[in-house]
N, C-alpha and C positions, 0 to 999 in steps of 0.2 A: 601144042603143049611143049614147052623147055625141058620138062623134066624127064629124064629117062634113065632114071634111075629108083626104083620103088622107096618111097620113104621109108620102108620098115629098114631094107638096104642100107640107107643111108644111117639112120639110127646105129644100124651094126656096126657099120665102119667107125661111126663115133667109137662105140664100146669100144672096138679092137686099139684105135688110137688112143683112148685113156688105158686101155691094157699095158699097150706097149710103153708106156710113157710114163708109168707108174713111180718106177726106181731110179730115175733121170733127174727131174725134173719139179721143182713146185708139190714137194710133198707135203700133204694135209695131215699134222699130227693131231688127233683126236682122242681120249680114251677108247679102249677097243669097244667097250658097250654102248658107247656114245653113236662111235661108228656104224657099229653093224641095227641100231635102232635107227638112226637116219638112212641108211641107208634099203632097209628092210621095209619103214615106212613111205618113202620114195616112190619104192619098186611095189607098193601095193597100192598106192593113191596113183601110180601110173597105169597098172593094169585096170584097177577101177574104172578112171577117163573113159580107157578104152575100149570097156567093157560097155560102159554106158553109152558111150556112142555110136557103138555097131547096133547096141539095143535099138537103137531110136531109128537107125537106117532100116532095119530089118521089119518094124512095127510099121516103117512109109514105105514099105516095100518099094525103095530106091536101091540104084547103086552104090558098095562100099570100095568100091577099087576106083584107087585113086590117080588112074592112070587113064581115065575115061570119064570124068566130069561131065561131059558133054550125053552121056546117054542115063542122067540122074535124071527122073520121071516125077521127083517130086525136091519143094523144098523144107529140109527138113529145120523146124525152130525152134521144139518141143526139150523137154529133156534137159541134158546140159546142154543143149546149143542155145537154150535161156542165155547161158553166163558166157560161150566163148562159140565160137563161130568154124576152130578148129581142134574141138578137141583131141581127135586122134594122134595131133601132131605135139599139142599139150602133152598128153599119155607119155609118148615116146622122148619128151623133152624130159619127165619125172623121171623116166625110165633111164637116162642117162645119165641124169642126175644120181640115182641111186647107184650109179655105175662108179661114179666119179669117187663117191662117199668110201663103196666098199674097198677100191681099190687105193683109198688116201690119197685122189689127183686133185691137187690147187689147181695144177693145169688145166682139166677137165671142166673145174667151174667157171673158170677164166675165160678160159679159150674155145674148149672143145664145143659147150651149150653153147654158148651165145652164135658161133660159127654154123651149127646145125638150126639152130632157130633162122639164121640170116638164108642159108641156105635156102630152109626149107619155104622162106616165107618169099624169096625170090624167083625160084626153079619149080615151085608146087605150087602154093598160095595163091600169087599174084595172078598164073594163069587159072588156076580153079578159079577165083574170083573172075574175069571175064567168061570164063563157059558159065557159069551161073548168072552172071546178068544177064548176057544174049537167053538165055530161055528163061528165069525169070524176072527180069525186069524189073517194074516200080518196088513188087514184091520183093526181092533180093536188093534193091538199094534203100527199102523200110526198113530190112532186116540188120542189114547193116548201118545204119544209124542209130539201131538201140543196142548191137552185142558187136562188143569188139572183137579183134584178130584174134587175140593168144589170152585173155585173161584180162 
């Protein structure tokens, strides 16, 4: 596995980096209701994702820690992983999104998502996706031909 660093970790350090970068940099001017709707709706269709996604892990009694791929005992397809393949990492994508919104970063939509999404689909993703073929196989390369990565 590449990644060693937990994706929720990662997510955070986004936030703290559109924190810090807020008054700098690529400021997003919005009406303040504007703002804090986008950004409230965000930060709850992220929680959603990944509320629904643990549901689904939990119902296949598989594992949800994403640091261990390799000891997942079933493959989950049901749920949202119909529509996206990653939602957890989807969640934490809305989630910083919503981050971005409340604190007015252009940068954040710019820069900060798209480098977290790249991240995570290189240092997470790429190797989940090999622990999941080596144990399910034809099944995990059907599943993957009908739902994509991220959306």
């Amino acid at each position: 596995m590449h990644l060693k660093i937990p994706p929720p970790i990662v997510a955070l350090i986004g936030i703290l980096l559109i924190f810090l970068s807020k008054d700098y940099v690529l400021i997003l001017y919005l009406h303040p209701h504007l703002q804090n709707t986008l950004s409230l709706l965000f930060l709850i269709i992220g929680f959603v994702i990944i509320f629904l996604a643990t549901k689904e892990f939990k119902k296949s009694e598989t594992t949800v820690n994403p640091m261990k791929p390799e000891t997942s005992t079933s493959l989950v397809t049901s749920g949202i992983f119909k529509y996206t393949r990653n939602p957890m990492y989807l969640g934490l994508a809305f989630i910083l999104l919503a981050s971005c919104f409340y604190f007015s970063s252009l940068l954040g939509i710019i820069i900060y998502v798209p480098l977290f999404i790249f991240y995570i689909t290189v240092f997470q993703i790429i190797p989940e996706e090999e622990s999941m073929k080596s144990l399910f196989n034809d099944e995990y390369l059907d599943y993957c031909s009908k739902v994509r990565r991220w959306i």
